[in-house]
N, C-alpha and C positions, 0 to 999 in steps of 0.2 A: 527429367523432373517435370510433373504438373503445375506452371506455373498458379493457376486458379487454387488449388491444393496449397501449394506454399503460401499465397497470402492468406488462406484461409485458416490454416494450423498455426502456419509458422509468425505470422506478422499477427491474427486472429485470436481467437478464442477454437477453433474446431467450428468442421466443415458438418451444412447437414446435408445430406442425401437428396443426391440433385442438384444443390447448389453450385457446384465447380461448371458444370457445364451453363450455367448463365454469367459466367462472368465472361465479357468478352475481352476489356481491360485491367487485368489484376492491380497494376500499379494506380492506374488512372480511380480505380475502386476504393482503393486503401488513400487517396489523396481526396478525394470524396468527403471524407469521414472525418475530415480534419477543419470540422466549422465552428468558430470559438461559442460558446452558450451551449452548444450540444450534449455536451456532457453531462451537464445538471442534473441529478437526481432532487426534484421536490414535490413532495402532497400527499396523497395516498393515506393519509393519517400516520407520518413519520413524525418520530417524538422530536420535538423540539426543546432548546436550551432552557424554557421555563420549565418542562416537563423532568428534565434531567438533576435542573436544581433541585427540584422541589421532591424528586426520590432522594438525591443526595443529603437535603434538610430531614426529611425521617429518618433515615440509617442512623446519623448522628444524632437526635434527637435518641433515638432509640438504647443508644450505645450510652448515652450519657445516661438515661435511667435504668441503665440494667437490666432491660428487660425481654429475654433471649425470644420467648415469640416474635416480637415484637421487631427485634432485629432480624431473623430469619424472614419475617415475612416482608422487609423492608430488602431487605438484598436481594430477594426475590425478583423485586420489582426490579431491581437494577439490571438481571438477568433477564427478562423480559424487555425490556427496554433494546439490550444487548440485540436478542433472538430478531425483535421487529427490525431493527437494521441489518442484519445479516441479511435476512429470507428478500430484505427490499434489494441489498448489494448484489447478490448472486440472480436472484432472476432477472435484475437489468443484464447479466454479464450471459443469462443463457437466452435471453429474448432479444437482445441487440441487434438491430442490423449494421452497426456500427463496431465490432470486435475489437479490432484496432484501438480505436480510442478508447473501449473499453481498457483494452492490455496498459495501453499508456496508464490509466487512472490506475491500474493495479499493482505496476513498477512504480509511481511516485508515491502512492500511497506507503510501499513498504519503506522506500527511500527514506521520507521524513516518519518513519511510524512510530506509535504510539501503542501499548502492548496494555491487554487488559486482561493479561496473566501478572500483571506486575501493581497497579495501584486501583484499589477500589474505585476511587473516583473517574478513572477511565473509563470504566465498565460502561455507563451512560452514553458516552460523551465520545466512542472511540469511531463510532457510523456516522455521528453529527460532524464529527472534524473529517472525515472522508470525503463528506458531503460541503462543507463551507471552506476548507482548505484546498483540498485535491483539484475537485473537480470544478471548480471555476477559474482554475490556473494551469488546468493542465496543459491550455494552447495558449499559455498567456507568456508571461516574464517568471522565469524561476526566483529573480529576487523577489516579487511580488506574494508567489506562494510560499519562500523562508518564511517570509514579514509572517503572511496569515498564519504560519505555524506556531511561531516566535510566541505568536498572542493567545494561544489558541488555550482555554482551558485544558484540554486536553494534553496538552505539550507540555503548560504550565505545570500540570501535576505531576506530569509520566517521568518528565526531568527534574525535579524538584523546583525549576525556578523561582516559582510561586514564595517559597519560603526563604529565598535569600533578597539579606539584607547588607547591605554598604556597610563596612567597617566604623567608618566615620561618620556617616549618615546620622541626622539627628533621631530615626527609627533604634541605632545601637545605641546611644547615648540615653535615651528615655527608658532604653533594656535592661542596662545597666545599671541604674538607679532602682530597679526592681528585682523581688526575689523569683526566682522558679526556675523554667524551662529556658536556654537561652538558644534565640539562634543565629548566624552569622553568614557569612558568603559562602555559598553554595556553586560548586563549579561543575556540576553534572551535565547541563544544558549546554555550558559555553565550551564543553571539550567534547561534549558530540556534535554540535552545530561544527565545528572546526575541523573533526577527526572522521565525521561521518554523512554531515549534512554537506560541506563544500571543499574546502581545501583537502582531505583525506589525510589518511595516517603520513603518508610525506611529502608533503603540502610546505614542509617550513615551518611552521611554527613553533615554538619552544611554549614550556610551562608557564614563564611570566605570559606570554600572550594568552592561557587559558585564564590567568587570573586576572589582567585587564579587562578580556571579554567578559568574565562573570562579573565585575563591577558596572562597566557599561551597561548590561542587562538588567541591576539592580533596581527594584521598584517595578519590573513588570510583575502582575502579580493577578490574583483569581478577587475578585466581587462576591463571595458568598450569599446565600439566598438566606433570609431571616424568614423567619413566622408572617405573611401577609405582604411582604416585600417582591418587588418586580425585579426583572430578568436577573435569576441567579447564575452563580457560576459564570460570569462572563468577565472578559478581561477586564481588570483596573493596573493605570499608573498610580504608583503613589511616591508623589517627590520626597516625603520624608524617610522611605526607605531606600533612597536611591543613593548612591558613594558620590560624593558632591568631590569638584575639582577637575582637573583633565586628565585622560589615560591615553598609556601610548601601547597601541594592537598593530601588532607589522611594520615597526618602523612609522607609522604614521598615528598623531595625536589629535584626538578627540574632545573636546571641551566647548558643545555645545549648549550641554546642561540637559536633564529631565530623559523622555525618551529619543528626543530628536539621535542620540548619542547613540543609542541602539539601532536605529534607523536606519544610521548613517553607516555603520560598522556591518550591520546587513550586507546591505546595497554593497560596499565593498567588498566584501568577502565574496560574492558573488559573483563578482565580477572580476573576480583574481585567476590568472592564469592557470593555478594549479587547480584550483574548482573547472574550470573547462576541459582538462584532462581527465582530474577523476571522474566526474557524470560522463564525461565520453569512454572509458573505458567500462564503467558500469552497464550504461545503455549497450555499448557492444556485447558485450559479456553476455546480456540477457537477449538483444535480438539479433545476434550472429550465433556466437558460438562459445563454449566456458571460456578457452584463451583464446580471442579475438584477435585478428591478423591487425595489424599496427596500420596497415593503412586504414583502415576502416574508424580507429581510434584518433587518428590525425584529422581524416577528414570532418569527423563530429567536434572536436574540438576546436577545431578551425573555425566551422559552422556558429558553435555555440559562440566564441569570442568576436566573429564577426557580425553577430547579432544583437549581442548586446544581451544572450541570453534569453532570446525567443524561443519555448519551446516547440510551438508551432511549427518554426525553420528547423528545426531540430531535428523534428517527426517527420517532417517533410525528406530531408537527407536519410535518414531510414530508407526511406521506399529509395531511393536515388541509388544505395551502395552496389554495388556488384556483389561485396561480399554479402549481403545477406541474402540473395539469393542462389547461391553456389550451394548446390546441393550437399557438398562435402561439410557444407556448416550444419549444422543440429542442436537442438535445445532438448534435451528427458524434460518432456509433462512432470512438472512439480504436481503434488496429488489436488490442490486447487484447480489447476488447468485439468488434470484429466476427471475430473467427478463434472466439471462444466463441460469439458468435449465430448462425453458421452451424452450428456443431458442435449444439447445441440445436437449430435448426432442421429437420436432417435425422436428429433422434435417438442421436445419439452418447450414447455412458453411460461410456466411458472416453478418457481423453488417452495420446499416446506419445510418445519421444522427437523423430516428424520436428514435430509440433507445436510442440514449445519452439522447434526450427530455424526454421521460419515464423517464429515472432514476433522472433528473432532480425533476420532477412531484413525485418521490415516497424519495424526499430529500436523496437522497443516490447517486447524482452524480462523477463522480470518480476524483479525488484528489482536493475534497472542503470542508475536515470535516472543524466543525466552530473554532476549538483549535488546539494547536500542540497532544493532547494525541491521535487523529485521531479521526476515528470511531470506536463506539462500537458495539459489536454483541453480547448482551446481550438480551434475551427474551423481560426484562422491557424496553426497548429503542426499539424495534420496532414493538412490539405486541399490541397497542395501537389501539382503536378501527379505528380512521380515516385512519391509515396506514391500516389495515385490509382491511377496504371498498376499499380504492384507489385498491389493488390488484386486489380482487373481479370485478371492475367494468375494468379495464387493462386486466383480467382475460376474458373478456364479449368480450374487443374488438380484442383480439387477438384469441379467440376461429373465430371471425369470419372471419379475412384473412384466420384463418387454416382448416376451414371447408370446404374453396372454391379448397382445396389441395384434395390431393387421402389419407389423412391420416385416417386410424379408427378407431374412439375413444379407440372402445375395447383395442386396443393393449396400451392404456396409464396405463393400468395398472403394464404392465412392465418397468416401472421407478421410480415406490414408492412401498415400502416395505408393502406389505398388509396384516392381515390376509388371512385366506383362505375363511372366516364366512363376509368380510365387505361387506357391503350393495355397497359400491361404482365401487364394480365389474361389481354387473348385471348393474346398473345405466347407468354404460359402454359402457354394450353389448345390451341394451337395444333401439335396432333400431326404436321403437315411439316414443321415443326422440328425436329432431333436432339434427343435428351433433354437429353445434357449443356449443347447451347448454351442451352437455356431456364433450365437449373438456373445455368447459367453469369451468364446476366442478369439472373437473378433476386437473386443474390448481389453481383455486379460494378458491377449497375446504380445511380441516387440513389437509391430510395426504401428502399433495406439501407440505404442507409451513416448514415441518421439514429436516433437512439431519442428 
């Protein structure tokens, strides 16, 4: 094993040509990359949360008057919106001299994600929450980044939170005295924060504790943008929607009133034993290997619970395992990582619109898994013969923009960890070959499709 190679694939985003041989310290490198603020994505003229309300106040505006250009040309914009975060997310992830913590922003992003195959109002709002949730917490406290999730328009809608109201709350009681639409406790958000976000499917919990959790959350809710009106779409508490009284989540009772209740129930869940087992099996899962050796899962959970839930110490233990450097560990390139490890590969420094289309085309577009548990990057989910072929033949067409470059071939073999004995070397260096078909196999073939 090339050690330079593994942190570069396997802990990385993909190695570019050349690269391996200036790292002297792989480890020391990838611990490097671990400086809190680093992460940040802002400027560039990236849409921001007035921007997002005030497409979101047209659509609706539009819908309420009926008036189908008008709507189309209004969602449009929301699509747009969409694209400029994208083209901003991906070229940090193929320009980074930082991979690593790029990978980290892109495991927590899916962790807590938010899917803009599922509610309109995502659409907007699913790069902005990337950008104000992920990435200013990725080396921070995990309960910290629940919290900003918790709040996040984006979350608020994607779970429905936004629309659940306390039972009792003087918000149902005003409800009820009125005719129309009615709505009540919503427990979408408090049984994926529980089942997904921290304790995991067997974590302990029972149903009363989703329905406690959904009342402590009551009253978080979305600020909508009116006509002339400042920062839409952003979170609001509102105490008269909120289950007035104390609730008991885990054996332990809550009755400090308003959001502090939420806060608090946060910060605890987060700090729950069973939450440091499942992110530690998670985090394994994704940088070791699909079923991860249990010590590697002990040791991360240990780490997480002696920390207090630093991700930083987290990511740091990463680089420390044995097992994720044992060659006999392996992750299959989900088609995200491999359309970025070629772009890396052959030197790219910016993303464009027909890239977001590719990942579209190889169903791995970025933040539309089809459930809240995200996307998976398990061998059996994308090793599948038609995902195969799709690559293969993406494989074809992007060999031949790269052919038309000063790149060759030969040297692509310093990006994938090769014997010294594989056939795919000479194939390489083998100039009666076309450029493009070598760059073509090079990318198409098994030994790309691993990190």
């Amino acid at each position: 094993m090339n050690p330079a190679l593994r942190a570069l694939n396997h802990f990385g985003l993909g190695a570019r040509v050349g690269e391996a041989r200036r790292l002297d310290d792989p480890r020391a490198w990838l611990r490097a990359q671990l400086r809190p603020g680093s992460a940040l994505l802002e400027g560039g003229g990236l849409p921001t949360l007035d921007e997002a309300g005030e497409a979101m106040r047209r659509v609706r505006e539009a819908q309420t008057a009926a008036d189908r250009p008008s709507v189309q040309a209004a969602r449009r914009a929301l699509q747009q919106i969409r694209q400029r975060e994208g083209i901003a997310a991906l070229t940090r992830r193929v320009a980074t001299e930082a991979p690593f913590l790029e990978r980290l922003v892109a495991f927590w992003s899916d962790h807590l994600c938010v899917s803009v195959a599922a509610k309109q109002p995502v659409i907007p709002l699913a790069g902005l929450y990337e950008r104000e949730v992920i990435r200013p917490h990725v080396l921070g406290l995990f309960a910290d980044m629940v919290l900003a999730s918790a709040r996040h328009p984006a979350m608020l809608y994607y779970l429905d939170n936004f629309q659940s109201i306390g039972p009792e709350s003087a918000g149902a009681r005003a409800q009820a005295r009125r005719r129309g639409r009615e709505r009540g406790l919503n427990e979408n958000y408090a049984r994926e924060l529980l089942e997904l976000h921290t304790l995991g499917v067997d974590g302990g919990y029972t149903q009363q504790d989703v329905i406690a959790l959904a009342k402590i959350l009551t009253g978080w809710t979305v600020q909508r943008q009116v006509r002339g009106g400042p920062g839409g779409e952003g979170y609001a508490f509102r105490p008269a929607l909120h289950e007035p009284g104390p609730k008991t989540l885990l054996g332990r009772t809550y009755d400090q009133g308003g959001a502090k209740e939420g806060e608090a129930a946060i910060r605890d869940l987060c700090a729950h034993p069973a939450t440091a087992r499942f992110l530690a099996r998670k985090l394994a899962g994704h940088f070791v290997a699909d079923d991860p050796p249990e010590s590697a899962v002990e040791r991360l959970a240990g780490v997480y619970r002696e920390s207090g839930g630093d991700l930083r110490v987290v990511s740091e233990t990463l680089v420390d395992l044995d097992e994720t450097w044992d060659p006999a560990n392996r992750k299959l390139r989900t088609p995200q990582d491999w359309v970025v490890g070629v772009l890396r590969a052959v030197g790219a420094r910016e993303v464009g619109p027909p890239v977001v289309q590719v990942l579209q085309a190889l169903r791995h577009p970025l933040w539309a898994p089809a459930a809240p548990r995200g996307y998976g990057d398990l061998v059996r989910e994308w090793a599948d013969p038609d995902s195969l072929m799709n690559r293969a033949e993406l494989a074809r067409t992007m060999a031949r923009r790269v052919g038309r470059g000063a790149l060759d071939p030969a040297r692509l073999e310093e990006v994938v960890d090769l014997p010294p004995d594989d056939p795919l070397r000479g194939f390489l260096a083998d100039e009666s070959i076309a450029t493009d078909e070598r760059v073509a196999l090079a990318f198409g073939g098994p030994a790309f499709q691993w990190r």
